[in-house]
N, CA, C and O atoms as a CHARMM CRD file, in Angstrom:
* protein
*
  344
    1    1 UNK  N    122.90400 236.78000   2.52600 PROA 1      0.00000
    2    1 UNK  CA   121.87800 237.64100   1.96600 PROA 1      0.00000
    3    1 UNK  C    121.37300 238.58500   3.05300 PROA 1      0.00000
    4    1 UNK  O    121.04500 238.04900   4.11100 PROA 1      0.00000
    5    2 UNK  N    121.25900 239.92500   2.95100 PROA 2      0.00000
    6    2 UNK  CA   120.19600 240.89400   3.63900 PROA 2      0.00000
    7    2 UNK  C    119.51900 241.64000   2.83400 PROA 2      0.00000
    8    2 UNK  O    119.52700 241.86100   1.62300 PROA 2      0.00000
    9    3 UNK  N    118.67700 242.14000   4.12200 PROA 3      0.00000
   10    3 UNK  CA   117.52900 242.75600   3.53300 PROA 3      0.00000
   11    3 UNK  C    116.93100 244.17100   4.13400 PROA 3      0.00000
   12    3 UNK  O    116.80500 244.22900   5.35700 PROA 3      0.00000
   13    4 UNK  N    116.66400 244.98400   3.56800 PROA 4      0.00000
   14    4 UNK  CA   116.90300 246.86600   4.01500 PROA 4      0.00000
   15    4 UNK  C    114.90600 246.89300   4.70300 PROA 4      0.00000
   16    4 UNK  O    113.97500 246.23000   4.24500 PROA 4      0.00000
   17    5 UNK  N    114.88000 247.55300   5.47200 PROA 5      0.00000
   18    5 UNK  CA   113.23700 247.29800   5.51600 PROA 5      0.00000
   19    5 UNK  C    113.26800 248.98100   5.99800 PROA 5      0.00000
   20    5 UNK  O    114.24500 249.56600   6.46500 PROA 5      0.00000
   21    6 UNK  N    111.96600 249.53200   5.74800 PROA 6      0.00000
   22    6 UNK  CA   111.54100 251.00500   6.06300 PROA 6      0.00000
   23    6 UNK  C    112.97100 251.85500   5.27500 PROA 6      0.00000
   24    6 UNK  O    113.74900 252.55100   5.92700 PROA 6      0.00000
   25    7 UNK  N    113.07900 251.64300   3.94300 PROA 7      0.00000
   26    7 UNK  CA   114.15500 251.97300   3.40600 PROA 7      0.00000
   27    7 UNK  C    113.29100 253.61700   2.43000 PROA 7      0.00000
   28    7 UNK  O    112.35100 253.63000   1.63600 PROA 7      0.00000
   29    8 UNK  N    113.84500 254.36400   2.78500 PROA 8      0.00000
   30    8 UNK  CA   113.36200 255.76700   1.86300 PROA 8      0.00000
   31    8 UNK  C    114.36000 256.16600   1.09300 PROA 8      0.00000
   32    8 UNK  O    115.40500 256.55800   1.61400 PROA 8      0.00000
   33    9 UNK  N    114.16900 256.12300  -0.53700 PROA 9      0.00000
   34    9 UNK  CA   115.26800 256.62100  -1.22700 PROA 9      0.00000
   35    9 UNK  C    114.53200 257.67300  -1.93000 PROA 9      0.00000
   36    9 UNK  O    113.34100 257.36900  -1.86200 PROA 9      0.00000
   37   10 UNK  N    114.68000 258.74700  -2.56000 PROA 10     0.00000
   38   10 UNK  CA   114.47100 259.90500  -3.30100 PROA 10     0.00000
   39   10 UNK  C    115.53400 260.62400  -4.17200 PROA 10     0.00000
   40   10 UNK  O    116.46500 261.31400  -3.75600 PROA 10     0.00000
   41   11 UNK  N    115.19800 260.31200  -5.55200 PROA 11     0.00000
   42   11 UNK  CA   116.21200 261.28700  -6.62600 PROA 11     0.00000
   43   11 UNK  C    115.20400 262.27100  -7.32400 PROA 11     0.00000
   44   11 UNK  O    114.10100 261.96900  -7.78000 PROA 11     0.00000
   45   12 UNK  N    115.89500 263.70200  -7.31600 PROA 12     0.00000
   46   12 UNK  CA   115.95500 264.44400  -7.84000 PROA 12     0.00000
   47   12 UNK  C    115.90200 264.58700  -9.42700 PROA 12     0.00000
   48   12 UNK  O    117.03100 264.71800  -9.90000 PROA 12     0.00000
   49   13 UNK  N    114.99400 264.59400 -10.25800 PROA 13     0.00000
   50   13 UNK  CA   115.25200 264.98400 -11.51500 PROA 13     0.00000
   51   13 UNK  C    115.51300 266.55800 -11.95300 PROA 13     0.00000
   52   13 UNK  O    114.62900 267.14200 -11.32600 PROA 13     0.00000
   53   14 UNK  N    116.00800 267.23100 -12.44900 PROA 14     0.00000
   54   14 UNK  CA   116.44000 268.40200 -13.09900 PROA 14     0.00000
   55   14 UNK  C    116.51700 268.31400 -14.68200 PROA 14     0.00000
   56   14 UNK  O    116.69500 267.36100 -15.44100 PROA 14     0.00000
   57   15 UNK  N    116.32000 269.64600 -14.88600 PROA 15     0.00000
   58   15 UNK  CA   116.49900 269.69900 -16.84200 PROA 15     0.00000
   59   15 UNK  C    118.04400 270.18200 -16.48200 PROA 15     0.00000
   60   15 UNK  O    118.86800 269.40500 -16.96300 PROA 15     0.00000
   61   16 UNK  N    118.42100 270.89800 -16.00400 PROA 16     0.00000
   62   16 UNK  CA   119.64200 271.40600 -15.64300 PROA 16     0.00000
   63   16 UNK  C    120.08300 271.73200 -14.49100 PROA 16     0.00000
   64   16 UNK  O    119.56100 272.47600 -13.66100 PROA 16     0.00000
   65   17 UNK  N    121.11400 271.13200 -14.43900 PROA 17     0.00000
   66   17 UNK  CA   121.87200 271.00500 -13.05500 PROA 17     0.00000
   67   17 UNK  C    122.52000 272.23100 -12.47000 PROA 17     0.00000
   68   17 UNK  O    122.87800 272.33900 -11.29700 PROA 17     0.00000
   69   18 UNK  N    122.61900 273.04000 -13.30500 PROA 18     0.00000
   70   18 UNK  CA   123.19700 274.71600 -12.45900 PROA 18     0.00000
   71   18 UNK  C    121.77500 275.17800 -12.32900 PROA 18     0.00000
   72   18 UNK  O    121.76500 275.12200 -11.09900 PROA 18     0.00000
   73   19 UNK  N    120.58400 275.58400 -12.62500 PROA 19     0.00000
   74   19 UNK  CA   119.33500 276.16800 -12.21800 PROA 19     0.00000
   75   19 UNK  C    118.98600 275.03900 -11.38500 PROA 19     0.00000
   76   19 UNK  O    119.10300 275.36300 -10.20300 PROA 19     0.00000
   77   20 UNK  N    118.69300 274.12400 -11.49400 PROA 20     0.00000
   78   20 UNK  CA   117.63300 272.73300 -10.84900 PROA 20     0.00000
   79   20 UNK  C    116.60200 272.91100 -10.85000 PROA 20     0.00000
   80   20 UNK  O    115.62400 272.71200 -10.13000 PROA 20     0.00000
   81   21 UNK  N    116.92100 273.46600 -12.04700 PROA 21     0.00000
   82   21 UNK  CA   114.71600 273.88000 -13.18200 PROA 21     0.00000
   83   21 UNK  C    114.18700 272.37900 -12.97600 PROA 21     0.00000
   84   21 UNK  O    114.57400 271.54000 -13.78900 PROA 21     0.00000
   85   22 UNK  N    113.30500 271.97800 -11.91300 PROA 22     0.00000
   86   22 UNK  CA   112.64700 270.60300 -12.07000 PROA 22     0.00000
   87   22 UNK  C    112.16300 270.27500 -13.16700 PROA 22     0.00000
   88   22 UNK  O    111.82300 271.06500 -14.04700 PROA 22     0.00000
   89   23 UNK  N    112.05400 268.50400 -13.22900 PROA 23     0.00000
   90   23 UNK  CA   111.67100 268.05100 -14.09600 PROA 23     0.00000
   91   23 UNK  C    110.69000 267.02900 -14.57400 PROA 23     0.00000
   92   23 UNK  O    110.81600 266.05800 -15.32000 PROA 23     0.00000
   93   24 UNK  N    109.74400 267.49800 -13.96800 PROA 24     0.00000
   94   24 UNK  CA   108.42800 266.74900 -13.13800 PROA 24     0.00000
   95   24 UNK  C    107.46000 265.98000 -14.30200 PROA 24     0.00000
   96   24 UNK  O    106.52600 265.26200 -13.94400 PROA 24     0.00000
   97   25 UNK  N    107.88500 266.27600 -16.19200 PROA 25     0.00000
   98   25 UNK  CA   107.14600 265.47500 -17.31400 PROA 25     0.00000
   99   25 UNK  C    108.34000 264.01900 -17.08800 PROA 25     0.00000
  100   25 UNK  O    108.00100 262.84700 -16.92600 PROA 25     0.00000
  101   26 UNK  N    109.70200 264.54100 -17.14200 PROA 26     0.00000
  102   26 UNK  CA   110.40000 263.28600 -17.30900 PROA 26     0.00000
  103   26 UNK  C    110.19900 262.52200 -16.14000 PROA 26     0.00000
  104   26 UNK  O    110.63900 261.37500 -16.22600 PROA 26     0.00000
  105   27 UNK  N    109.40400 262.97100 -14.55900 PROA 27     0.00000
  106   27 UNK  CA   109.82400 262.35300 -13.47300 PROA 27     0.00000
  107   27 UNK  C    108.27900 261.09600 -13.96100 PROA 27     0.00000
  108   27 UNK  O    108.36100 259.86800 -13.93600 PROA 27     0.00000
  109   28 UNK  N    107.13900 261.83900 -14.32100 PROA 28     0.00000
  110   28 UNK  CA   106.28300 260.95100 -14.67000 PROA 28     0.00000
  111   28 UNK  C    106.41700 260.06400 -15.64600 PROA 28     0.00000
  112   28 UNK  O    105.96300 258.92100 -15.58800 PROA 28     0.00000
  113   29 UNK  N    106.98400 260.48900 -16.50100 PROA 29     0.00000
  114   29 UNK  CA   107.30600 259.16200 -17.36900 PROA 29     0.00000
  115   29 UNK  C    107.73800 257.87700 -16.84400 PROA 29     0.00000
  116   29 UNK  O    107.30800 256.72700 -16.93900 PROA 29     0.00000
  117   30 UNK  N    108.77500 258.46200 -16.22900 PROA 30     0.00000
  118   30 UNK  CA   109.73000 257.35700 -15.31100 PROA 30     0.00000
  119   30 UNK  C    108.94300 256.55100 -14.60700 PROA 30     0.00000
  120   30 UNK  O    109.12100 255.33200 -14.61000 PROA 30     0.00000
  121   31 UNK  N    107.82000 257.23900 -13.80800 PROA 31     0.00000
  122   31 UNK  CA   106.95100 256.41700 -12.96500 PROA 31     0.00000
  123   31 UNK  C    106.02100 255.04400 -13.77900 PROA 31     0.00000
  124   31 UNK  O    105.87200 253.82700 -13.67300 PROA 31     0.00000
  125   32 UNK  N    105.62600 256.03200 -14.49600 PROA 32     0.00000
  126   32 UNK  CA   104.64600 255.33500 -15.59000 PROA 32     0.00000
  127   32 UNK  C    105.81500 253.98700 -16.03000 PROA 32     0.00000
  128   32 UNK  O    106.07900 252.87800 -15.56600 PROA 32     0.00000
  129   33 UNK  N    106.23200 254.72400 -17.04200 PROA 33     0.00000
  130   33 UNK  CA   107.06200 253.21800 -17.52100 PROA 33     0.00000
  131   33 UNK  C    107.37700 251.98800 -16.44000 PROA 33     0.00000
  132   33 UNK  O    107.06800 250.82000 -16.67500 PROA 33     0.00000
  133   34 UNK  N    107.96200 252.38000 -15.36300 PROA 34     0.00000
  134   34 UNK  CA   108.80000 251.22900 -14.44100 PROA 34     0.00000
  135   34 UNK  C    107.41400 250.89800 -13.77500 PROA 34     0.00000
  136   34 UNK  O    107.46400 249.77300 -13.27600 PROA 34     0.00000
  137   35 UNK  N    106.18700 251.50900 -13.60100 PROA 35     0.00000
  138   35 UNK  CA   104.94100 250.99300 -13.32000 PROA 35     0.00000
  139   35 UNK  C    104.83800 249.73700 -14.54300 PROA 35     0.00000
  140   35 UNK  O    104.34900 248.63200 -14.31100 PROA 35     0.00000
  141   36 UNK  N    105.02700 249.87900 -14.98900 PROA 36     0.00000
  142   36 UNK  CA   104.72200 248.87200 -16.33800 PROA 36     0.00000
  143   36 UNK  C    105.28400 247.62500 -16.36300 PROA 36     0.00000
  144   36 UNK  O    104.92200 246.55500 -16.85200 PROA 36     0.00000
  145   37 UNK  N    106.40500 248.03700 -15.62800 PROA 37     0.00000
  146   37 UNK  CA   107.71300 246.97600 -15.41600 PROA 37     0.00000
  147   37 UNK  C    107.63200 246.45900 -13.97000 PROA 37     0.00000
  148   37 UNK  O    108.57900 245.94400 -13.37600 PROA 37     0.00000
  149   38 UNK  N    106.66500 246.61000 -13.57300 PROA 38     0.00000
  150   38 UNK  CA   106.05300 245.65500 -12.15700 PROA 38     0.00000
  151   38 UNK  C    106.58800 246.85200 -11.32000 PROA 38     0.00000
  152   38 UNK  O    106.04600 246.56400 -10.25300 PROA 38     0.00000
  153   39 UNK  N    107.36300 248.13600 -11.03500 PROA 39     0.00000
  154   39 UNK  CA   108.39700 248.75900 -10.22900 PROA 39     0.00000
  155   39 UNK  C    107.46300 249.94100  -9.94800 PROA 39     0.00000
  156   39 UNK  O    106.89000 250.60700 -10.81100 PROA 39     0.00000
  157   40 UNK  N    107.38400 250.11800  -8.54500 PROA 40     0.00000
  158   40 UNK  CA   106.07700 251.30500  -8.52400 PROA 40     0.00000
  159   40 UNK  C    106.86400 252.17400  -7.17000 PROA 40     0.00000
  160   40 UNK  O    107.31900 251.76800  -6.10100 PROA 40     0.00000
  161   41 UNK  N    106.80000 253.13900  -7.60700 PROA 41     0.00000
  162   41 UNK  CA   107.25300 254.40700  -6.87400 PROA 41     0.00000
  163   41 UNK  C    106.85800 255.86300  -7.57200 PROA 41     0.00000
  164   41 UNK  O    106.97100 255.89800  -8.79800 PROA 41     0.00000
  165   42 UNK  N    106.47200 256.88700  -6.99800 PROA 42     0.00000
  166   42 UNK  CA   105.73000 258.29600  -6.56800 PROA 42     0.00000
  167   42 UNK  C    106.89500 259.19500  -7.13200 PROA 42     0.00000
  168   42 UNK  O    108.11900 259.12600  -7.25100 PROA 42     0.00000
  169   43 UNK  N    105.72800 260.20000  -7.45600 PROA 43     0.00000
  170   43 UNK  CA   106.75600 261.72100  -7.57800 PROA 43     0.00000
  171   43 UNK  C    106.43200 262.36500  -6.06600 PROA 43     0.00000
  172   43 UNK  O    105.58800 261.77900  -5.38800 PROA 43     0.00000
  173   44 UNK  N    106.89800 263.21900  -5.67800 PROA 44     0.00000
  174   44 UNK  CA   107.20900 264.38800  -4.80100 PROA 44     0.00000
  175   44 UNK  C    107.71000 265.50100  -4.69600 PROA 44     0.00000
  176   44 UNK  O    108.30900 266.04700  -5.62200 PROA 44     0.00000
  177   45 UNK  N    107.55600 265.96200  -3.65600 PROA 45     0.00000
  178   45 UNK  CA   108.37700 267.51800  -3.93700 PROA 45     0.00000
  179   45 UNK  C    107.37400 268.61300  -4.62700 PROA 45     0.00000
  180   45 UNK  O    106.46900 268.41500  -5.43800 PROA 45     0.00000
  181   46 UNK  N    107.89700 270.00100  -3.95500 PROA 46     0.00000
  182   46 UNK  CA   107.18800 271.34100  -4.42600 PROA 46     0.00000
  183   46 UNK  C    106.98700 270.87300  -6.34500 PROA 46     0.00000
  184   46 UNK  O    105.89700 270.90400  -6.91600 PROA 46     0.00000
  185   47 UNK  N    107.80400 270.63000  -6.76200 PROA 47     0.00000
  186   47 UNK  CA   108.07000 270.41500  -8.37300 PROA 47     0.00000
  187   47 UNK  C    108.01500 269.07500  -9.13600 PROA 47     0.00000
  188   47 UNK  O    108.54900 268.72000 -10.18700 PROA 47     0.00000
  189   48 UNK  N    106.97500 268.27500  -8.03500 PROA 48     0.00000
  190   48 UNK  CA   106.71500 266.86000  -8.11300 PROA 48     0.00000
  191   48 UNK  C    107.75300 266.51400  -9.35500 PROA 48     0.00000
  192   48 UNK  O    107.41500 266.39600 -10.53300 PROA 48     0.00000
  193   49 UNK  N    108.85700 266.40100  -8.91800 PROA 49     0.00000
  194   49 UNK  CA   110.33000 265.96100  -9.75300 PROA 49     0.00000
  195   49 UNK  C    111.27000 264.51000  -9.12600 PROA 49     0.00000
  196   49 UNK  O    112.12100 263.80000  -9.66200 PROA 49     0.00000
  197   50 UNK  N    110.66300 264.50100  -7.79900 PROA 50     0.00000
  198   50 UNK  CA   111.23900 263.74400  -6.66500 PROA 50     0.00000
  199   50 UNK  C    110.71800 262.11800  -7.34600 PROA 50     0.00000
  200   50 UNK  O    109.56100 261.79200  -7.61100 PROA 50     0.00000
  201   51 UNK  N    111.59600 261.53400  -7.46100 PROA 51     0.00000
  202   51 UNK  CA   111.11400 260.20500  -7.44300 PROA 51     0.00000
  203   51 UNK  C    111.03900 259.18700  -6.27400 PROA 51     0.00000
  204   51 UNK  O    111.69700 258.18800  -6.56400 PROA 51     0.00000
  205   52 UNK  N    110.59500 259.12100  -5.33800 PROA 52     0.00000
  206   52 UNK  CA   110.18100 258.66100  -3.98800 PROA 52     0.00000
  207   52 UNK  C    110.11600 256.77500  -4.09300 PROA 52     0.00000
  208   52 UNK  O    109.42100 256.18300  -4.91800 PROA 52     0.00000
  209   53 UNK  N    110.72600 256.30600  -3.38600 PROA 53     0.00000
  210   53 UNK  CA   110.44400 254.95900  -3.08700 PROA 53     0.00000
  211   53 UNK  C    110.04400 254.73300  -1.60500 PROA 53     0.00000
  212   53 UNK  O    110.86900 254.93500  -0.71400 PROA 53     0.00000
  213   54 UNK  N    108.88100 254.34800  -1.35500 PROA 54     0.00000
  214   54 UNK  CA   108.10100 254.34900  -0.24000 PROA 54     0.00000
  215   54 UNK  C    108.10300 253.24100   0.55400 PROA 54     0.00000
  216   54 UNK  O    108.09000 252.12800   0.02800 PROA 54     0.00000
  217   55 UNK  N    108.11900 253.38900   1.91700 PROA 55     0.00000
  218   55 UNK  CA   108.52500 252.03900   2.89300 PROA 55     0.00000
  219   55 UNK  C    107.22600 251.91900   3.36900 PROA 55     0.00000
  220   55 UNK  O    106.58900 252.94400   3.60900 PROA 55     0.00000
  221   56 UNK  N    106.59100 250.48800   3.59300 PROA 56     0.00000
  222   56 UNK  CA   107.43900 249.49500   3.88700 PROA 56     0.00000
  223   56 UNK  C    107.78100 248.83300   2.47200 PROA 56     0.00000
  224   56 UNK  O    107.11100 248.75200   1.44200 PROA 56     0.00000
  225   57 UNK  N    109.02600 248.40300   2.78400 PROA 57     0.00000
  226   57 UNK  CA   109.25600 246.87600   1.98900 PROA 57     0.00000
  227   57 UNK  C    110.51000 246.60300   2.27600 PROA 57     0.00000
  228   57 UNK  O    111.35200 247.23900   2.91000 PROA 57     0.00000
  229   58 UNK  N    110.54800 245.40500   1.64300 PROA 58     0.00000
  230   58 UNK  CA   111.55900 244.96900   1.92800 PROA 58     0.00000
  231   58 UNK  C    112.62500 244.97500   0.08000 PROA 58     0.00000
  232   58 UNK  O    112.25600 244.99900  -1.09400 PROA 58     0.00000
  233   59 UNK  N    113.94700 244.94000   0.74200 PROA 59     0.00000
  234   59 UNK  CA   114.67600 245.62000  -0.90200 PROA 59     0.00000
  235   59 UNK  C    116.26100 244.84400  -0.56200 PROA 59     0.00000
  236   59 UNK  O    117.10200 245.18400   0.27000 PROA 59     0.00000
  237   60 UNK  N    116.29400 243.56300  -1.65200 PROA 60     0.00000
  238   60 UNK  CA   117.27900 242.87500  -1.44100 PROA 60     0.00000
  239   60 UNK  C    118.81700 242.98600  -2.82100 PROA 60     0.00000
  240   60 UNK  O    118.79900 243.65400  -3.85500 PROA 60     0.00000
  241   61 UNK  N    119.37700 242.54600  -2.57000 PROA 61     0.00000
  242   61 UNK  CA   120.75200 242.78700  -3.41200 PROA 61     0.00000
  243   61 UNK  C    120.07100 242.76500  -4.84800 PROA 61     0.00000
  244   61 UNK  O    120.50700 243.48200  -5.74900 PROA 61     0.00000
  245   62 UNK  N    118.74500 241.72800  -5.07000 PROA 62     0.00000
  246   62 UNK  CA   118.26000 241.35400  -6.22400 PROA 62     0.00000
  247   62 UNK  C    117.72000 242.19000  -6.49300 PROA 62     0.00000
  248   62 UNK  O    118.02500 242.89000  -7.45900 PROA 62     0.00000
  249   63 UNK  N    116.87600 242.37300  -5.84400 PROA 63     0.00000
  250   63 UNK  CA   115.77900 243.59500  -6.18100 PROA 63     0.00000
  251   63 UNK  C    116.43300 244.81500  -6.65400 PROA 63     0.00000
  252   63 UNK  O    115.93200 245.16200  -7.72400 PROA 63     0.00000
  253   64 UNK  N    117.16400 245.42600  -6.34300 PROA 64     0.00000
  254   64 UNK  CA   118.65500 246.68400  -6.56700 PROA 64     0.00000
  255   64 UNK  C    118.64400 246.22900  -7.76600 PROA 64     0.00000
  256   64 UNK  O    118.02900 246.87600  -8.61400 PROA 64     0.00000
  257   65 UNK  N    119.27500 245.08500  -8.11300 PROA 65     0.00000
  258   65 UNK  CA   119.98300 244.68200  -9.74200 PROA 65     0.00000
  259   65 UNK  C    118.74400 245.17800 -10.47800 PROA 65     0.00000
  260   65 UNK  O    119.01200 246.05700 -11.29800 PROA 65     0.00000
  261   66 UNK  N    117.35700 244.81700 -10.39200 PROA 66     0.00000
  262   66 UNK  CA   116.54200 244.43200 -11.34100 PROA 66     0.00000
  263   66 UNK  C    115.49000 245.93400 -11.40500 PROA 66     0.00000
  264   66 UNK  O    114.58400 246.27000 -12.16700 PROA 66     0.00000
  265   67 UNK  N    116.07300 246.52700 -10.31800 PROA 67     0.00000
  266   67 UNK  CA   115.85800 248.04300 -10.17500 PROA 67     0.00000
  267   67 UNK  C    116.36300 248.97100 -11.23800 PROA 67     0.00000
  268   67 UNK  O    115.76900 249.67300 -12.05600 PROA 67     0.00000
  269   68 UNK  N    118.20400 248.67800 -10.87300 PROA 68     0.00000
  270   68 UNK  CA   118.70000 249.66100 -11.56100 PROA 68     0.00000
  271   68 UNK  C    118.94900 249.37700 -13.79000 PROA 68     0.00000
  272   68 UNK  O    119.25000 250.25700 -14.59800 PROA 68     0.00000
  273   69 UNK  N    118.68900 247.98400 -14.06100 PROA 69     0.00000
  274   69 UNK  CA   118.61100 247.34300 -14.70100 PROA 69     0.00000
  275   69 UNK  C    117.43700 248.30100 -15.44700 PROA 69     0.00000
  276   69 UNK  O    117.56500 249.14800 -16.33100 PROA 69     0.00000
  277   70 UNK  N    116.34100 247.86300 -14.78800 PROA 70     0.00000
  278   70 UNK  CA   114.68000 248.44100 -15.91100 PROA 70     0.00000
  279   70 UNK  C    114.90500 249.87700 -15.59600 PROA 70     0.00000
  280   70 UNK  O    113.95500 250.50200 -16.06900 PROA 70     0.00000
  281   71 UNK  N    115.96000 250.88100 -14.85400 PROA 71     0.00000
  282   71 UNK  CA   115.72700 252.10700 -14.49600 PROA 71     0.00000
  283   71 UNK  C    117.18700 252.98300 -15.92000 PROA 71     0.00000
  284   71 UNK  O    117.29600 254.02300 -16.56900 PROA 71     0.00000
  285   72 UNK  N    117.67500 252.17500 -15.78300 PROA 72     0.00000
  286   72 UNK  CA   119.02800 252.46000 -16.87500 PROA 72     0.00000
  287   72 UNK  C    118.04400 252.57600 -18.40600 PROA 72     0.00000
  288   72 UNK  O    117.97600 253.62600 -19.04600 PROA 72     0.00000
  289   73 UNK  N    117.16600 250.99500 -18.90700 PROA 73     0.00000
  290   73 UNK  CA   116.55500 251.04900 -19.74800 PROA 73     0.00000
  291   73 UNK  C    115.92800 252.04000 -19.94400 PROA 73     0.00000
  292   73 UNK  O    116.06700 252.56900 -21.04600 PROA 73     0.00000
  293   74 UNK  N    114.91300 252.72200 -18.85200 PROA 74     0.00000
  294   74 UNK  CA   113.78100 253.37800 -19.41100 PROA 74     0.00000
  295   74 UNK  C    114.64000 255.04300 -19.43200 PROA 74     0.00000
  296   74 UNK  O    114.09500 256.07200 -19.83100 PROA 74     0.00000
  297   75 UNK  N    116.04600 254.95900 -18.91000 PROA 75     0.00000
  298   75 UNK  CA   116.44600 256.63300 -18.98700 PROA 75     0.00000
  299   75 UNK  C    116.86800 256.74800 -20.19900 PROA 75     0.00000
  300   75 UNK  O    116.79500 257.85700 -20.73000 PROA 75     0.00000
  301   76 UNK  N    117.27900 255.89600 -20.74900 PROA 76     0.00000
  302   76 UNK  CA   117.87700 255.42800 -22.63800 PROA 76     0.00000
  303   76 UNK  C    116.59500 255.44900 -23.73900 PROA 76     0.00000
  304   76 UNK  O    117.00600 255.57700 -24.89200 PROA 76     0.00000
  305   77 UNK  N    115.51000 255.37500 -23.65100 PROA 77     0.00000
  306   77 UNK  CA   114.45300 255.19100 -24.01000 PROA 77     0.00000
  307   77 UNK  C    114.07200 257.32600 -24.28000 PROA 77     0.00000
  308   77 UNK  O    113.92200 258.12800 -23.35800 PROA 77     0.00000
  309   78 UNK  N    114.01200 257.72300 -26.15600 PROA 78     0.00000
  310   78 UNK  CA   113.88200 258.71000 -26.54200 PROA 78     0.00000
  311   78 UNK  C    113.06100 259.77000 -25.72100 PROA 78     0.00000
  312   78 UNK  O    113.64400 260.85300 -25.77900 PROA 78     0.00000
  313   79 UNK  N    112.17300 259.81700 -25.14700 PROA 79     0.00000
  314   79 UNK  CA   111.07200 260.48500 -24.42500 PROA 79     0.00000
  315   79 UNK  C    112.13000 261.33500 -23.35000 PROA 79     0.00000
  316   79 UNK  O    112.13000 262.54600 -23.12800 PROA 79     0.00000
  317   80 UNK  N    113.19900 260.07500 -22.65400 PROA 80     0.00000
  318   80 UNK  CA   113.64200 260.71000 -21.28800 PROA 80     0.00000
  319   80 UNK  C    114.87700 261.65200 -21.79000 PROA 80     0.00000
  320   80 UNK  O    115.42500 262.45200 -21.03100 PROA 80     0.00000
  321   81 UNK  N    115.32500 261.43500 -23.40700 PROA 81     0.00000
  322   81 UNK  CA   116.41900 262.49700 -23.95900 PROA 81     0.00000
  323   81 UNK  C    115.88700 263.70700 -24.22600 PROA 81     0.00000
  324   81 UNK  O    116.60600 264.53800 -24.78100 PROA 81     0.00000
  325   82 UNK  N    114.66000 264.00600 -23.91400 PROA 82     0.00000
  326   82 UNK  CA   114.19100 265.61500 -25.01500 PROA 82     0.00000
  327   82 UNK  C    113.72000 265.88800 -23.39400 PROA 82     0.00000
  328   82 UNK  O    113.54900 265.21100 -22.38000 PROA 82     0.00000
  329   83 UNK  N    113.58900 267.79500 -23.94600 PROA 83     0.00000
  330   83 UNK  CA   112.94400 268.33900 -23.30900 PROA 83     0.00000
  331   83 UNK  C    111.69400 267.93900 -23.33800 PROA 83     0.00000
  332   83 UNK  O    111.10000 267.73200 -24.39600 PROA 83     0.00000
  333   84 UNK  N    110.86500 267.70600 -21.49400 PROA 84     0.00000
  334   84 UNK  CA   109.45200 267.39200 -22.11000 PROA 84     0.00000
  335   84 UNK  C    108.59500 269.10600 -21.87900 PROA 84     0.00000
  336   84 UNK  O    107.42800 268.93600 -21.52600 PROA 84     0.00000
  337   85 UNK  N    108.91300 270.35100 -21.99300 PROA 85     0.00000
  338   85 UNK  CA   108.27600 271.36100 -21.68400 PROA 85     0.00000
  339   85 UNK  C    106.98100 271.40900 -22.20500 PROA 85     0.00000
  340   85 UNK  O    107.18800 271.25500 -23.40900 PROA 85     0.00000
  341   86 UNK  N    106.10000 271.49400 -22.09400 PROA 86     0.00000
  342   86 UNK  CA   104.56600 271.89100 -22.62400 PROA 86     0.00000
  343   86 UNK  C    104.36200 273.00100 -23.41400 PROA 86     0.00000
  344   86 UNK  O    103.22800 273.28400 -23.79900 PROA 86     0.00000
């Protein structure tokens, strides 16, 4: 078993990938929901679109599974398929 410590990951959301028109309603959703799901990480960026995972911690093979697991769910989940424009 190991374990990653002072680990910084950041994805990019976009409505579209040839402009990289940010996408800063779907990036909050994302937050919100996986907040819900015990999983807490920040927007960032000029176009607060950035989804930021903030160090310290510690982030093990498990933690990954149960990451990408509730993160797959909540991108399948109707809200994150539509445009969210105002």
């Amino acid at each position: 078993m190991f374990a990653v410590r002072d680990l910084f990951l950041g994805v990019e959301l976009v409505l579209d990938p040839e402009t990289r028109e940010p996408a800063p309603l779907h990036a909050d959703y994302l937050v919100e929901r996986l907040k819900s799901r015990k999983i807490l990480l920040s927007t960032e960026g000029p176009g607060h679109n950035v989804l930021k995972f903030k160090p310290p911690m510690v982030f093990n093979h498990s933690d990954a599974q149960h990451l990408l697991v509730e993160l797959q769910q909540v991108l399948r989940e109707s809200p994150m398929q539509q445009n969210l424009k105002a």
